[in-house]
C-alpha positions in Angstrom: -76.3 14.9 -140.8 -79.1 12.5 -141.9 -81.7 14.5 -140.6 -80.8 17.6 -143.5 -81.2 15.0 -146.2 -84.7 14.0 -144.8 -85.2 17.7 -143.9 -84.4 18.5 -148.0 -86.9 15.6 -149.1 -89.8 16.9 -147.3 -89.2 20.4 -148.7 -89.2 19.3 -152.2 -91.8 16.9 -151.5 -93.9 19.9 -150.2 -92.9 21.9 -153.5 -93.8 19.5 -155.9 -97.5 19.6 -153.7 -97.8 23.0 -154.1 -97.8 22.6 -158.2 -99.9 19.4 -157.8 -102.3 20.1 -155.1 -103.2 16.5 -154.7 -102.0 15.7 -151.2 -100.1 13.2 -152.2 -97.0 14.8 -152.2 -97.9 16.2 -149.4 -98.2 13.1 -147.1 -94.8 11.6 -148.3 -93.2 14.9 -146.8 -94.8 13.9 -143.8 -93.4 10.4 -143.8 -89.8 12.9 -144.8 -90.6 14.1 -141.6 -91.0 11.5 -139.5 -87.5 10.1 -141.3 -85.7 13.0 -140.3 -87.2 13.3 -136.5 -85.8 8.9 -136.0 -82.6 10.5 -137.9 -82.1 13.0 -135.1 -83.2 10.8 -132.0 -79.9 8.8 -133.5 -81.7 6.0 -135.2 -79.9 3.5 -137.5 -80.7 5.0 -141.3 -82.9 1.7 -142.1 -84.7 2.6 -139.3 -85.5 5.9 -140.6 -86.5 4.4 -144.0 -89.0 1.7 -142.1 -90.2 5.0 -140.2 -90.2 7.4 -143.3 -92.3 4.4 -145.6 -94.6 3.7 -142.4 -95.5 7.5 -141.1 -95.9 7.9 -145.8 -98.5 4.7 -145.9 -100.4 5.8 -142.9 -100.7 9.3 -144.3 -101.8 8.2 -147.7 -104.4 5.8 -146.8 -105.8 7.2 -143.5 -105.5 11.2 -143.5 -105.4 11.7 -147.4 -108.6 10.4 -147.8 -110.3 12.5 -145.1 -108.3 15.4 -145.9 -109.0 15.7 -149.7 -113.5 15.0 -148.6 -112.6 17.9 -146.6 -111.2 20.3 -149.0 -113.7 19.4 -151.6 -116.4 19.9 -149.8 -114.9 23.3 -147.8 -113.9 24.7 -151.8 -116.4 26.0 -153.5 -116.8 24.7 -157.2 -115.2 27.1 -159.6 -116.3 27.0 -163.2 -114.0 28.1 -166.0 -113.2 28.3 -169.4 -116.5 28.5 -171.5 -119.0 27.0 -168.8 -118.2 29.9 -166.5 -119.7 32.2 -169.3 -123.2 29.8 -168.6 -125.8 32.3 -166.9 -123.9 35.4 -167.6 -125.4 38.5 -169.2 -124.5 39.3 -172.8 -125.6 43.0 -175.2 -126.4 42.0 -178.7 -124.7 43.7 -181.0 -126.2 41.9 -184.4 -130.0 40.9 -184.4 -129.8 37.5 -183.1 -132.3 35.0 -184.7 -132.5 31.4 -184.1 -130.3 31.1 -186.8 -127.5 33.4 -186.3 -126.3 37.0 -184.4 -123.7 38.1 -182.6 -123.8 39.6 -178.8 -121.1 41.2 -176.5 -120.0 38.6 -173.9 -117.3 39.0 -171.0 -115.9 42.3 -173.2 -115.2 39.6 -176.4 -118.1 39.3 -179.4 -119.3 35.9 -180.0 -121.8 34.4 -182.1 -125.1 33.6 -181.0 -128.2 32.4 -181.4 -131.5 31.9 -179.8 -133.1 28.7 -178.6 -136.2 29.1 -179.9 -137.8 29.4 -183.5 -139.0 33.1 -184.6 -137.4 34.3 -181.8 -135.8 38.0 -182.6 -133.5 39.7 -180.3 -132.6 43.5 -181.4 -129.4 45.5 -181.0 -128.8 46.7 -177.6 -130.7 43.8 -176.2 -129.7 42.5 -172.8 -129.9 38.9 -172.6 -128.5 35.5 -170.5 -126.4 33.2 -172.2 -128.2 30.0 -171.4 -125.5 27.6 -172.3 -122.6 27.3 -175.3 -122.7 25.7 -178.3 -119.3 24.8 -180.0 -118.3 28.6 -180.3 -122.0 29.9 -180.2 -123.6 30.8 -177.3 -127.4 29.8 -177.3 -128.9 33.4 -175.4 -132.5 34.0 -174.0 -133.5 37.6 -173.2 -133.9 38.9 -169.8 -137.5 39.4 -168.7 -137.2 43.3 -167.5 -135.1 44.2 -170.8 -137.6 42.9 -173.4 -138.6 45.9 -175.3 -140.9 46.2 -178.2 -139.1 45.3 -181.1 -137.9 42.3 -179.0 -140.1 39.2 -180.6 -140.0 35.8 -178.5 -143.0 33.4 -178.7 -144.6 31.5 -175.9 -143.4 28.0 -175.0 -144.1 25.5 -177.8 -144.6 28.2 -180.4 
């Protein structure tokens, strides 16, 4: 009956990975494994621990390595919170000055401002939000929406 206590482990073990995701967890279920297979082939229980703590080591320092490179580099990178709103395209909604505005951003108004001095963004303007600021996000217009009323100086000026 060992071999359901070892069985048990490595299911709560594999649980407690699912809410961690750090594969740690995940290799001491395998050392729960290898517990309960030495409990079943009728090995003494302090057998099964050596074998369970062995198979548990081994995972952690030889395939937890190799297996976490791997799914960092097979994930892609997801941004979130307010760097995932970097490079997205905002409306303006209040004349935005270097100073102060306000644009429509992910379906939520924020205020925003331009990055550079005397630059005017109308209403209606589309434009990118180029990165955030505290609660601000700093916006630049997009090239094929500039209009006439839309006033941005050249580099420098």
């Amino acid at each position: 009956m060992a071999w359901l206590w070892w069985l048990g482990a490595a299911l709560v073990l594999g649980v407690v990975e699912m809410l961690t995701v750090d594969l740690i967890f995940l290799m001491l279920a395998g050392g729960a494994l290898a517990g309960m297979l030495a409990a079943l082939l009728g090995a003494p229980f302090w057998v099964q621990l050596i074998v369970a703590g062995v198979v548990s080591v081994v995972l952690l320092f030889v395939v937890r390595p190799w297996a976490k490179e791997f799914l960092e580099r097979s994930t892609p990178e997801t941004r979130t919170n307010v760097a995932a709103h970097v490079g997205r395209e905002a409306t303006v909604v209040s004349e935005v000055t270097e100073r102060a505005g306000r644009v429509k951003l992910a379906g939520e108004v924020w205020s925003a401002r331009t990055e550079h001095a005397g630059a005017l963004l109308p209403v209606d303007a589309t434009v990118r939000v180029v990165r955030i600021d505290g609660a601000t996000a700093v916006v630049e217009p997009l090239p094929d929406h500039l209009t006439d009323q839309t006033y941005y100086p050249p580099y420098g000026g």
